[in-house]
C-alpha positions as CSV (number, residue, x, y, z in Angstrom):
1,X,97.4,38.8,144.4
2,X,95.2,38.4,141.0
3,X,93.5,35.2,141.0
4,X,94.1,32.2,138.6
5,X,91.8,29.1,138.0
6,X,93.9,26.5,138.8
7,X,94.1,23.1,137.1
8,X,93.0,19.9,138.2
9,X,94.6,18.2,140.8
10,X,95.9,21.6,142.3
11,X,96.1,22.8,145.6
12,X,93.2,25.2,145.3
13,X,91.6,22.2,143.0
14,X,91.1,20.4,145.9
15,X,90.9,22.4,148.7
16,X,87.8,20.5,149.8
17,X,85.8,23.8,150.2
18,X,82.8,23.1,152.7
19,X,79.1,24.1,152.5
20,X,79.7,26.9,154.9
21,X,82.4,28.3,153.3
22,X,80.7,28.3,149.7
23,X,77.7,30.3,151.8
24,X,79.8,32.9,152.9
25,X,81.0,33.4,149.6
26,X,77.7,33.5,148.3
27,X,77.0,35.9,151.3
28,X,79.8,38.5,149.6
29,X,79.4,38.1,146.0
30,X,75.4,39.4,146.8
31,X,77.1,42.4,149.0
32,X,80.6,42.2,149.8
33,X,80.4,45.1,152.5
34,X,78.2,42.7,154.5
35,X,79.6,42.6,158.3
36,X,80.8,39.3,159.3
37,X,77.8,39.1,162.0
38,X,75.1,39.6,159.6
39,X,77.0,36.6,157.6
40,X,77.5,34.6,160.7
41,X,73.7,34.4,161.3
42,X,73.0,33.8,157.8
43,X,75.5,30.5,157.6
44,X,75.1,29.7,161.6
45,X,78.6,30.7,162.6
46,X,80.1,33.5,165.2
47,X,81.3,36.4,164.1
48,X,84.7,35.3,164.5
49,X,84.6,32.2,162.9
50,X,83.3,33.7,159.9
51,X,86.2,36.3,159.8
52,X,89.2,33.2,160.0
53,X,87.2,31.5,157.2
54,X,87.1,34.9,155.2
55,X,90.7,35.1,155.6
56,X,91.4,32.0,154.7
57,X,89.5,31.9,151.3
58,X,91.5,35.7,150.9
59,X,95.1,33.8,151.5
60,X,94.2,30.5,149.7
61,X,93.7,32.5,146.6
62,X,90.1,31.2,146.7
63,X,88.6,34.6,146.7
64,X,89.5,38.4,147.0
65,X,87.1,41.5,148.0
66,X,87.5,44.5,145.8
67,X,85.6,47.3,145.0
68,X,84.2,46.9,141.7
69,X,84.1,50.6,139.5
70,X,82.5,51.7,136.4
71,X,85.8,53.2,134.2
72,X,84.0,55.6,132.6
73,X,83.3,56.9,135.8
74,X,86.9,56.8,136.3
75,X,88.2,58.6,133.3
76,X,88.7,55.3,131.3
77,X,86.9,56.1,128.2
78,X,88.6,53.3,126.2
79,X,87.9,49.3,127.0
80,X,88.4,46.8,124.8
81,X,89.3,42.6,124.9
82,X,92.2,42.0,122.5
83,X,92.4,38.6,121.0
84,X,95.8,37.2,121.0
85,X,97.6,34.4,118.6
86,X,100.7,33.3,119.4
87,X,103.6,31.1,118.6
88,X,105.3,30.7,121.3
89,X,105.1,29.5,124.9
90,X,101.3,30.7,125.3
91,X,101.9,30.7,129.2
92,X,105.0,33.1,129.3
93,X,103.3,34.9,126.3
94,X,100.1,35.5,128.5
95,X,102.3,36.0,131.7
96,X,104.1,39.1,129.8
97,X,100.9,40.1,129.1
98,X,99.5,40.0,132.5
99,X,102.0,42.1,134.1
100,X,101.0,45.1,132.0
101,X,99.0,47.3,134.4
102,X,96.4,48.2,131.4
103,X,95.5,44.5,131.5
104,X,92.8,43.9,133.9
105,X,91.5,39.9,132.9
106,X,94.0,37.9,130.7
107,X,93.2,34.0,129.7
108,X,94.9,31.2,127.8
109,X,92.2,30.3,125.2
110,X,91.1,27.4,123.1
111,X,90.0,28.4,119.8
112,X,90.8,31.1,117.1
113,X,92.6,33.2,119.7
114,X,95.1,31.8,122.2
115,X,95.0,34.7,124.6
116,X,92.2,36.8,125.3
117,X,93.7,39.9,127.3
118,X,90.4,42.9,128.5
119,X,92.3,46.2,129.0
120,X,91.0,49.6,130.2
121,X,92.8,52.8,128.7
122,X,92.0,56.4,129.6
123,X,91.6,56.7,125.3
124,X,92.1,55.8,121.9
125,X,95.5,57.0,122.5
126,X,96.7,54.7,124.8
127,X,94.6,51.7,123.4
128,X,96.8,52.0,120.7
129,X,100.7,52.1,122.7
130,X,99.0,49.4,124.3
131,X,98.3,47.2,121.1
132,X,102.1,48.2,120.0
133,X,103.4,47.3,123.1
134,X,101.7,44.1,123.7
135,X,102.3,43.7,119.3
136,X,105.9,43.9,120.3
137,X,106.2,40.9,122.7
138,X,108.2,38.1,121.6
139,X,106.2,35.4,120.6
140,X,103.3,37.3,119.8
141,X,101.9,36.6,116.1
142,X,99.1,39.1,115.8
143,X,96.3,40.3,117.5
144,X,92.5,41.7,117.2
145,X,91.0,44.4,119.0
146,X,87.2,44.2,120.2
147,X,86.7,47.4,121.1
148,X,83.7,47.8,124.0
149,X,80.8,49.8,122.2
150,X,78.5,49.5,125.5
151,X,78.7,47.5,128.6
152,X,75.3,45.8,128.9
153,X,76.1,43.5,132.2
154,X,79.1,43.0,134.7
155,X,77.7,40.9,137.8
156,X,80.2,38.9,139.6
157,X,77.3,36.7,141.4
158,X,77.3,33.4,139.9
159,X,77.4,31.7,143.0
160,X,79.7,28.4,143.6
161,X,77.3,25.4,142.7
């Protein structure tokens, strides 16, 4: 299940997240292999406890674990962001473009684009049946493609304030 910021006022808005539980998310984004003991005696909880809060971060949509890659690593020699203006329902628009499984991060914007959509191909190729496919969408105007030269920084540690 991809997770979505969710508006104010919403469920996961005001989930009423405690202390502890913004620690143990703190815990993972620093090293999310860390064993739920070694996190327990970091935040003062048992083992245990610290696995039913996991879990119910994880099934509140709050927060998932995943093993982040490097696609050029992978085979994915082609990344890019493509800017998106459309003229239609920007929220089915961006939903379309969601589902395609090149898309890894898609947003409804506010500015010159109204959908910014990141997409890893395996090549230039493919970046560009993408572009076509997502050009094809109903509703979509036109769109810009940023292509990624050389990633610079990817952390995922900014904490939860």
């Amino acid at each position: 299940m991809p997770l979505t910021s969710q508006p104010a006022g919403s469920p996961a808005a005001n989930s009423g997240i405690d202390a502890v539980s913004k620690a143990i998310i703190e815990q993972l984004q620093e090293d999310g292999r860390r064993s739920y003991a070694a996190i327990g005696k970091a935040v003062g909880l048992s083992e245990a406890a610290v696995r039913q809060r996991v879990q119910k971060l994880m099934d509140g949509g709050i927060m998932q674990i995943v093993a982040v890659t490097d696609p050029m690593q992978l085979g994915f020699s082609r990344q890019a962001m493509l800017g998106v203006k459309a003229e239609a329902d920007l929220l089915a628009v961006s939903d379309e473009i969601a589902a395609i499984p090149q898309v890894d991060y898609c947003l409804v914007t506010a500015g010159s684009f109204d959908i910014l959509a990141e997409v890893v191909c395996e090549n230039d190729h493919d970046l560009m049946l993408l572009v076509n496919q997502i050009r094809s969408i109903p509703g979509v105007r036109s769109t810009e493609t940023f292509m990624y030269l050389s990633l610079r920084k990817q952390e995922y540690n900014w904490g939860t304030r």
